[in-house]
C-alpha positions in Angstrom: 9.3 70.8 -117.5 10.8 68.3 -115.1 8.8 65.6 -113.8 8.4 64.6 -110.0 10.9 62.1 -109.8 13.3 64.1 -111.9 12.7 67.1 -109.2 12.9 65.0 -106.5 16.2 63.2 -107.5 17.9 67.1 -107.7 16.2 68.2 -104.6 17.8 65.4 -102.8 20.9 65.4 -103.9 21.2 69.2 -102.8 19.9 67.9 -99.3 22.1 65.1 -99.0 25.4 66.9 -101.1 28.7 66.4 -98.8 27.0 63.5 -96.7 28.8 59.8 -97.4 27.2 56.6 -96.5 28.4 55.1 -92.9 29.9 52.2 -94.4 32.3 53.2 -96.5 32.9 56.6 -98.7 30.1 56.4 -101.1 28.5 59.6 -101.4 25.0 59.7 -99.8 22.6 60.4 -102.5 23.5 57.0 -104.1 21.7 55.1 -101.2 18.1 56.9 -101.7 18.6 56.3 -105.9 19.1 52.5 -105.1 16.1 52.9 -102.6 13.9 54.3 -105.6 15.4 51.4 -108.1 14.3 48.5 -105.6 10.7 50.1 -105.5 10.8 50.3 -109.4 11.1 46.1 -109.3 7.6 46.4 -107.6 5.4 49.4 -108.0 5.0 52.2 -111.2 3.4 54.3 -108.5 5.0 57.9 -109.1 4.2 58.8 -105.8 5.8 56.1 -104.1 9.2 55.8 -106.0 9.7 60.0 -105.0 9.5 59.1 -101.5 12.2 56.4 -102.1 14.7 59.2 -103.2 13.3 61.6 -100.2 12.8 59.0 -97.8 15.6 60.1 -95.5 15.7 64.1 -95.7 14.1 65.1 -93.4 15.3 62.5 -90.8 19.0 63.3 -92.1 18.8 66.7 -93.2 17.4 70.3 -92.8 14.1 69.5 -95.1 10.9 69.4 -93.1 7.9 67.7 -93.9 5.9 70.5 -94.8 8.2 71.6 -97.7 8.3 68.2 -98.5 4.2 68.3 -98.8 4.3 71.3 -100.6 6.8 70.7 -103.6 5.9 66.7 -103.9 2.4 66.3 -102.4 0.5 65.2 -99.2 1.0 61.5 -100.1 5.0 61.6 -100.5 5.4 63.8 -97.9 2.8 60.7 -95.6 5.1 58.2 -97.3 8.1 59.6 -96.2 7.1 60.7 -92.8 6.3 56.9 -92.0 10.4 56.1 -92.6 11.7 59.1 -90.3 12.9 58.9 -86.8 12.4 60.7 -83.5 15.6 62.5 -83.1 15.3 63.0 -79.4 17.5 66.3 -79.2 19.9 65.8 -75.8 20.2 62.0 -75.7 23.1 60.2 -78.4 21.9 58.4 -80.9 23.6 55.1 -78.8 21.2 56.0 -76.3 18.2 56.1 -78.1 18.7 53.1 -80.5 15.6 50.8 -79.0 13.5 53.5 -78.2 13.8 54.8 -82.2 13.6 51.5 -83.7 11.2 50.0 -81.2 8.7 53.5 -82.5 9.5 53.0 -85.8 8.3 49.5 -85.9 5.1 50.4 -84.2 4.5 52.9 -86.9 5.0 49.8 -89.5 3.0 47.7 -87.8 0.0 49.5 -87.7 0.0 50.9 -91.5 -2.5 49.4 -94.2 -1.1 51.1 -96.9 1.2 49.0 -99.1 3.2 52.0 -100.4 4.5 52.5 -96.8 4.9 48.4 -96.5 7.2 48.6 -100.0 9.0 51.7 -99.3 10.6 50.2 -95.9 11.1 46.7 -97.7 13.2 49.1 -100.3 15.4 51.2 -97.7 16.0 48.3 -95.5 17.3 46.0 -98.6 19.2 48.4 -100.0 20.9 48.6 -95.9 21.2 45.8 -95.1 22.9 44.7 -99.0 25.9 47.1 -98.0 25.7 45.3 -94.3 26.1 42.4 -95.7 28.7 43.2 -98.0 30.7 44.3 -95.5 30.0 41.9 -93.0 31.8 39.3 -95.4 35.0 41.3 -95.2 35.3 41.8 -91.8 33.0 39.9 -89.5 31.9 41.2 -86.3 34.3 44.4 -86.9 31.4 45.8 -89.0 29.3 46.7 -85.8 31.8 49.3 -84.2 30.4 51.0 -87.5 27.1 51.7 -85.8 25.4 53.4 -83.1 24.3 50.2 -81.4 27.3 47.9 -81.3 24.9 44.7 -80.4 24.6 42.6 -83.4 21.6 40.9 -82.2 20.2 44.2 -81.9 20.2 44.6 -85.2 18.7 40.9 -85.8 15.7 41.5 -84.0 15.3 44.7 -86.0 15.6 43.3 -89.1 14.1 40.0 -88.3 11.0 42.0 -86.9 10.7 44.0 -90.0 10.7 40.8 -92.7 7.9 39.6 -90.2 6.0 42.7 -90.7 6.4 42.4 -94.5 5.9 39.0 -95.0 2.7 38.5 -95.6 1.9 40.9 -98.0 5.7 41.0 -100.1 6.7 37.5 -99.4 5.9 37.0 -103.6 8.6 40.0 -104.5 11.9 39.5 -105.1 13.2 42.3 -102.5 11.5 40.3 -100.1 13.6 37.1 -101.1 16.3 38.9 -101.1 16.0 40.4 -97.5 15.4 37.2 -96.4 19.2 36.1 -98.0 20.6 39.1 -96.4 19.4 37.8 -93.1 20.0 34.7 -92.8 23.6 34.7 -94.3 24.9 37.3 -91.7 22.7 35.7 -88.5 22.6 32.0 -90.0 18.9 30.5 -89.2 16.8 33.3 -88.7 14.5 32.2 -91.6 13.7 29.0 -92.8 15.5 28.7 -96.2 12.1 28.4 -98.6 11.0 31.9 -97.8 13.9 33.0 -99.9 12.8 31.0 -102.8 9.4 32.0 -104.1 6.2 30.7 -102.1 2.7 30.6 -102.5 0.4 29.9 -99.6 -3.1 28.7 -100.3 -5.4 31.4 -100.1 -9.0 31.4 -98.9 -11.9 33.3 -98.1 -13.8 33.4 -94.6 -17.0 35.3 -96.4 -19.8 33.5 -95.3 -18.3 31.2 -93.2 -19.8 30.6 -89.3 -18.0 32.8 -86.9 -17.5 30.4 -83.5 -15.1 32.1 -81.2 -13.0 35.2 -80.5 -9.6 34.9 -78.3 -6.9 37.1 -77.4 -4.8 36.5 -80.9 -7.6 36.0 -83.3 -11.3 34.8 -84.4 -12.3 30.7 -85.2 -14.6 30.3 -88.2 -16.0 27.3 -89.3 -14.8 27.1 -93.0 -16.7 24.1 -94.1 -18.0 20.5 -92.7 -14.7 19.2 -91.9 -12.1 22.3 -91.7 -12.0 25.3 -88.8 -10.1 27.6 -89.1 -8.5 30.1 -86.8 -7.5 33.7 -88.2 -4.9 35.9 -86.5 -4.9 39.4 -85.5 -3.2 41.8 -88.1 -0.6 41.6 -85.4 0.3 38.6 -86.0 3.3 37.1 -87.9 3.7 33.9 -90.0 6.7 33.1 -86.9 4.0 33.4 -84.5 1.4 31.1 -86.0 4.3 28.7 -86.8 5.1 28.7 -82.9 2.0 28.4 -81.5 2.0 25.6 -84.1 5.0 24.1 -82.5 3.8 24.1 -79.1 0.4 22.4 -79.6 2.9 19.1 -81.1 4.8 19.6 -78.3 2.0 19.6 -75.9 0.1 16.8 -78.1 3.0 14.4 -77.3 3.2 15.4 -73.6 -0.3 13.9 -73.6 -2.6 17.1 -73.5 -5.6 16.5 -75.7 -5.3 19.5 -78.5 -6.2 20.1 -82.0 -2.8 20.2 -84.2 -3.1 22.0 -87.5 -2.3 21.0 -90.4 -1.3 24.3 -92.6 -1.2 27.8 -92.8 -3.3 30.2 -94.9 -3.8 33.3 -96.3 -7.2 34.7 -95.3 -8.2 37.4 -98.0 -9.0 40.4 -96.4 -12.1 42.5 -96.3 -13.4 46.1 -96.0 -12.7 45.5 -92.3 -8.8 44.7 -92.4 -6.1 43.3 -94.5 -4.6 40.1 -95.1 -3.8 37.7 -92.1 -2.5 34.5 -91.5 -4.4 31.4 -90.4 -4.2 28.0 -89.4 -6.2 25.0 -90.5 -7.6 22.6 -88.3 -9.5 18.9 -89.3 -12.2 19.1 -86.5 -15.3 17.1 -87.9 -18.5 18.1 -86.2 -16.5 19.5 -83.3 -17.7 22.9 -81.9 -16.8 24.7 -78.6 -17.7 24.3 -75.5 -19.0 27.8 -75.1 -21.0 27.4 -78.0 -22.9 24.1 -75.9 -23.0 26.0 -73.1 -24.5 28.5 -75.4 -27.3 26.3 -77.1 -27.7 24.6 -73.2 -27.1 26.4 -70.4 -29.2 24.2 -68.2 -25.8 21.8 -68.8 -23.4 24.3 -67.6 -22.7 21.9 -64.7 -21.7 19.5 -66.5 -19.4 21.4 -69.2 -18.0 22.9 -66.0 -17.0 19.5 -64.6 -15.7 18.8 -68.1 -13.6 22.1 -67.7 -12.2 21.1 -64.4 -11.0 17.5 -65.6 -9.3 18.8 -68.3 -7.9 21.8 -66.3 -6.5 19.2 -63.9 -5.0 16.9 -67.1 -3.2 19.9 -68.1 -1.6 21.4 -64.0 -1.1 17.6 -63.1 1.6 17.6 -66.4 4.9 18.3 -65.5 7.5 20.0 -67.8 11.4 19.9 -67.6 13.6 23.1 -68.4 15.0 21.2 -71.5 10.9 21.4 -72.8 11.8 25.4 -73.5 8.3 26.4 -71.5 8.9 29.7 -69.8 7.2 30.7 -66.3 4.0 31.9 -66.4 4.8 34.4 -63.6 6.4 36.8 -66.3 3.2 37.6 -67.3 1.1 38.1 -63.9 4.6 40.5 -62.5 3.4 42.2 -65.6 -0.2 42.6 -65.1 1.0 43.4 -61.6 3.8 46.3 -62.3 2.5 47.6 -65.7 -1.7 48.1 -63.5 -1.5 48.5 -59.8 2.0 49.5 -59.9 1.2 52.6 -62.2 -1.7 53.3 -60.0 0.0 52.5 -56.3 3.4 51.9 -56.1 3.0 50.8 -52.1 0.4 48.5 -53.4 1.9 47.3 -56.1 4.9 45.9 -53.6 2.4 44.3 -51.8 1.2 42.5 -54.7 4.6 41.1 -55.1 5.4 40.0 -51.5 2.1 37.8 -52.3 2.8 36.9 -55.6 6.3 35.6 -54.6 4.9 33.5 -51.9 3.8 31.2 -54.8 6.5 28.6 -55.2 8.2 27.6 -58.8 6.4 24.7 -60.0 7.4 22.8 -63.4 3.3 22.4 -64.1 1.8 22.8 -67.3 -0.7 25.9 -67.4 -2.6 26.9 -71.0 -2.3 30.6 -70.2 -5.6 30.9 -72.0 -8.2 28.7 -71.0 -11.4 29.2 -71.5 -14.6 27.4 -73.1 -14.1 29.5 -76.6 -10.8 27.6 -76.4 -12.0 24.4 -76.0 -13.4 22.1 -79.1 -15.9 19.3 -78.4 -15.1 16.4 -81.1 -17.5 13.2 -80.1 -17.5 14.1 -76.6 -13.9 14.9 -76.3 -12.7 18.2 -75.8 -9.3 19.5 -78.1 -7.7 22.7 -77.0 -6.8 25.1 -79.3 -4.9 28.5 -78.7 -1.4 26.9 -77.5 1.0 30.0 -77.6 0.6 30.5 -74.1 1.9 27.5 -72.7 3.7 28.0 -69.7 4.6 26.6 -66.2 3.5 27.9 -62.6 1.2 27.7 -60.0 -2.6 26.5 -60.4 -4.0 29.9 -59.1 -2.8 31.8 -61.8 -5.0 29.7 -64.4 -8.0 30.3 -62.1 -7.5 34.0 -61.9 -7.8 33.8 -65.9 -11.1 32.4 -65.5 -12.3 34.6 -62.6 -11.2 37.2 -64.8 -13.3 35.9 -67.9 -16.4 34.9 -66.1 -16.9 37.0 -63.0 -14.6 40.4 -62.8 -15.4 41.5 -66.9 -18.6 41.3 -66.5 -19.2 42.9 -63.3 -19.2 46.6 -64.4 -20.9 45.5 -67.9 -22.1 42.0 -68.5 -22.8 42.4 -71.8 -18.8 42.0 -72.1 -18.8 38.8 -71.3 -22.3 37.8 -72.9 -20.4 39.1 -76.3 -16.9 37.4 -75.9 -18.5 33.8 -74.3 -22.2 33.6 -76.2 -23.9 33.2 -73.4 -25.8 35.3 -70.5 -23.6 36.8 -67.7 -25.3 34.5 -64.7 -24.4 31.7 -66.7 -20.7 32.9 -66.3 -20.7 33.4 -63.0 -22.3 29.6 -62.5 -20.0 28.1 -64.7 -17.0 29.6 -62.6 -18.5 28.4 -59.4 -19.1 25.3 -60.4 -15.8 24.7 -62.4 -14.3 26.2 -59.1 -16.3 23.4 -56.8 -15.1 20.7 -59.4 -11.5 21.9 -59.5 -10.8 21.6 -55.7 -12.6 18.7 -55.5 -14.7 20.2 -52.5 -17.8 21.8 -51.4 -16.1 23.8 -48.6 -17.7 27.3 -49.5 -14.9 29.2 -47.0 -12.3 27.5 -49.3 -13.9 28.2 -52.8 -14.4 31.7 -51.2 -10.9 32.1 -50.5 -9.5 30.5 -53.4 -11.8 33.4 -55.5 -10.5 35.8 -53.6 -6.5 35.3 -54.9 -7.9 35.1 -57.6 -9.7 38.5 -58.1 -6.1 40.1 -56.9 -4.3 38.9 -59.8 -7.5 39.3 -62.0 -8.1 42.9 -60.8 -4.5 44.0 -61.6 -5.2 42.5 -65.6 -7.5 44.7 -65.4 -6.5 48.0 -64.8 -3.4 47.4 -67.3 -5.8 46.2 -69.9 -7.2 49.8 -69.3 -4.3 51.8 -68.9 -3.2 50.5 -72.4 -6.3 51.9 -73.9 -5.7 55.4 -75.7 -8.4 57.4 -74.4 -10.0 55.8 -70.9 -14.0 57.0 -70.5 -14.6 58.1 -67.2 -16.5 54.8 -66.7 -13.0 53.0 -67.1 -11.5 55.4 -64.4 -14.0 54.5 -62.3 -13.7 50.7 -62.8 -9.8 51.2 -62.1 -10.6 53.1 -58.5 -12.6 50.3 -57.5 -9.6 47.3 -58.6 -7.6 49.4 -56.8 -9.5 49.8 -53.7 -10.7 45.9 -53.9 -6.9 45.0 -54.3 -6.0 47.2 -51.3 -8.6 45.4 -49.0 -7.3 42.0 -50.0 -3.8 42.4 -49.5 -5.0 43.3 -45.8 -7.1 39.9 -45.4 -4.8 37.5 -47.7 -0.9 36.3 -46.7 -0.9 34.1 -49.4 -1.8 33.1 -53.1 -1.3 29.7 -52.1 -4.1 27.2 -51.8 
């Protein structure tokens, strides 16, 4: 009686029989076998090797799914469903290139399960081997092979997939081998020692203090002297070594920030899977929402503190050569991907406002907020640097407004949970860090100056919802009323300027 993989290797090879690889002659079924051998060098799991050798049937072939299921089991047939493309019937494969790859990725990306993880490090080695193979015969040639003739389409495929992988099959020796592939036909894509073997230093956040959430990740204090900040699952080794990158660069600009000193791997838990994080020497140091926290009767003060170090950052100027991009990429964003789903009509008003702000080389944080800020002896370090960007003041403050005041309007407890402290407190810390900021207390100004900023901070909003799966009713309601407040200040404003 054959065994699975023996009936899977025939049942392919019926599938595939007549097909020939794209790059060259070679007849198909030898691609999904060397698939299959690549998984052997890591896993014995039966289960996962068969979906090597089936991996591209149904994508490429008449087999469904369901027969799959039926001859090889629900997990083979899961497994192989989580390497198969859309086909998107009517539109050329040319056409739909991103869209495939860009879906594909997603499906990666959000996966726990290793066998999945190992079974796309397997087909992609085994592709991009032949790529590079024939790449070193005849150079740029090779891409008139494919569907997508942009080479650096294919880099940021295959660099985003060895991103993906990384942090749990950086030890294998597909992995190192990818990584070869990649850098020898785009030179530079990876740092060289990720293609020789590498361990990072692992550790374990059980027990430790939790003392801040942010948009990419939670901070912890690990021990007396050591914080550390753990990423979203989302979140690559390339990203924490950029955000790494910017804090030097801002450090030697002369903003005050923590720099750290190494990357981890933070064992996972029942919760989620291994992530990335970065260690930071900050002795005694805790956040300023965390004082605010323990003393609100202070949150003058802190707010002052705030505004000082708000103005340290805007009053820093940047030249084009200092790679900082324009913070404005992200509010046209907020603006077309929220109101402009919701109102187009609005949505150009939004614009004509937005663009009467002028192109400043300042320094903006992009996320600034008191969980972002560290107190060491007095002195506050920011943390959180991928964000770093240039623009205009206002869109900074419409961050804040949108923290403090606009999250917690509809639910205060929102804010209580992501600052640590009481929703009035919010709202006084804005006002005050607003009063500090300008340097006045002309109440018609502050009121104005709020007002831009509840525009910009409305239209976050609504895209933060829209990009939920399932909106309650309660967020459709909270969208109708952006929209409406949006529609009554492009009336009253002419201006984002202040």
């Amino acid at each position: 009686m054959m065994n699975k993989l023996e009936e899977a290797i025939i049942y392919a090879t019926v599938m595939h029989q007549g097909k020939v690889r794209k790059l060259g002659s070679t007849p198909y079924i030898l691609h999904p076998m060397e698939v299959a051998q690549i998984l052997s060098t890591m896993t014995d799991d039966q289960d996962v090797i068969t979906a090597g050798i089936l991996h591209d049937v149904v994508e490429d072939t008449d087999g469904t799914l369901a027969e799959i299921e039926k001859r090889f089991g629900e997990r083979v047939a899961f497994l192989v469903s989580s390497e198969s493309e859309n086909k998107y019937d009517g539109e050329s494969r040319s056409e739909s290139w991103k869209r495939r790859k860009e879906e594909s990725l997603k499906v990666l990306k959000n996966s726990d399960d290793q066998g999945v993880r190992m079974l796309w490090l397997a087909d992609k080695l085994a592709n991009i081997r032949s790529l590079a193979g024939n790449y070193s015969e005849h150079g740029d040639k090779v891409w008139e092979n494919f569907h997508q003739h942009d080479s650096e389409m294919h880099h940021w495929y295959y660099q985003s997939i060895a991103e993906q992988l990384e942090m749990t099959l950086n030890k294998t020796g597909a992995f190192k081998e990818f990584i070869k592939h990649i850098n020898f036909i785009w030179p530079g894509s990876f740092d060289s020692d990720k293609a020789r073997y590498m361990k990072y230093r692992e550790v374990s956040i059980e027990g430790c203090k939790h003392m801040g959430r942010g948009a990419k990740g939670d901070v912890y204090r690990y021990d007396d002297e050591l914080i550390i900040k753990v990423y979203n699952e989302n979140n690559t080794y390339h990203d924490v070594e950029l955000e790494i990158a910017m804090a030097r660069k801002a450090f030697i600009l002369g903003i005050p920030t923590a720099i750290s000193f190494g990357i981890v791997s933070v064992k996972g838990t029942n919760q989620y899977r291994d992530r990335y994080g970065a260690m930071y020497e900050l002795v005694d140091a805790e956040t300023v929402s965390a004082c605010i926290a323990r003393d609100p009767g202070q949150v003058t003060a802190y707010a002052k503190l705030m505004a000082e170090l708000a103005h340290t950052i805007h009053s820093t100027k940047v030249s084009p050569q200092d790679g900082y991009h324009s913070c404005m990429e992200r509010i046209v964003a907020y603006i077309e991907d929220g109101i402009g789903r919701e109102d187009k009509a609005l949505s150009d008003r939004c614009m004509a406002l937005l663009k009467t702000l002028p192109e400043t080389d300042n320094l903006l944080h992009g996320d600034f907020h008191t969980g972002n800020v560290f107190l060491q002896r007095g002195e506050p370090l920011l943390i959180d640097m991928d964000r770093l960007a240039t623009g205009h003041p206002i869109l900074e403050i419409s961050d804040l407004y949108y923290f403090y005041v606009l999250l917690g309007e509809d639910d205060p407890e929102v804010v209580e949970r992501f600052m640590g402290f009481s929703y009035d407190t919010a709202q006084a810390f804005f006002s005050c860090f607003l009063k500090h900021y300008l340097g006045t207390e002309d109440e018609v100004l502050q009121k104005e100056v709020s007002e831009k900023a509840s525009l910009i901070g409305c239209s976050r909003l609504i895209r933060k919802i829209r990009k939920q799966r399932k909106p309650s009713d309660a967020d459709h309601r909270l969208v109708q009323n952006c929209v409406k407040r949006i529609a009554k200040l492009t009336e009253k404003l002419d201006s984002l300027c202040f």
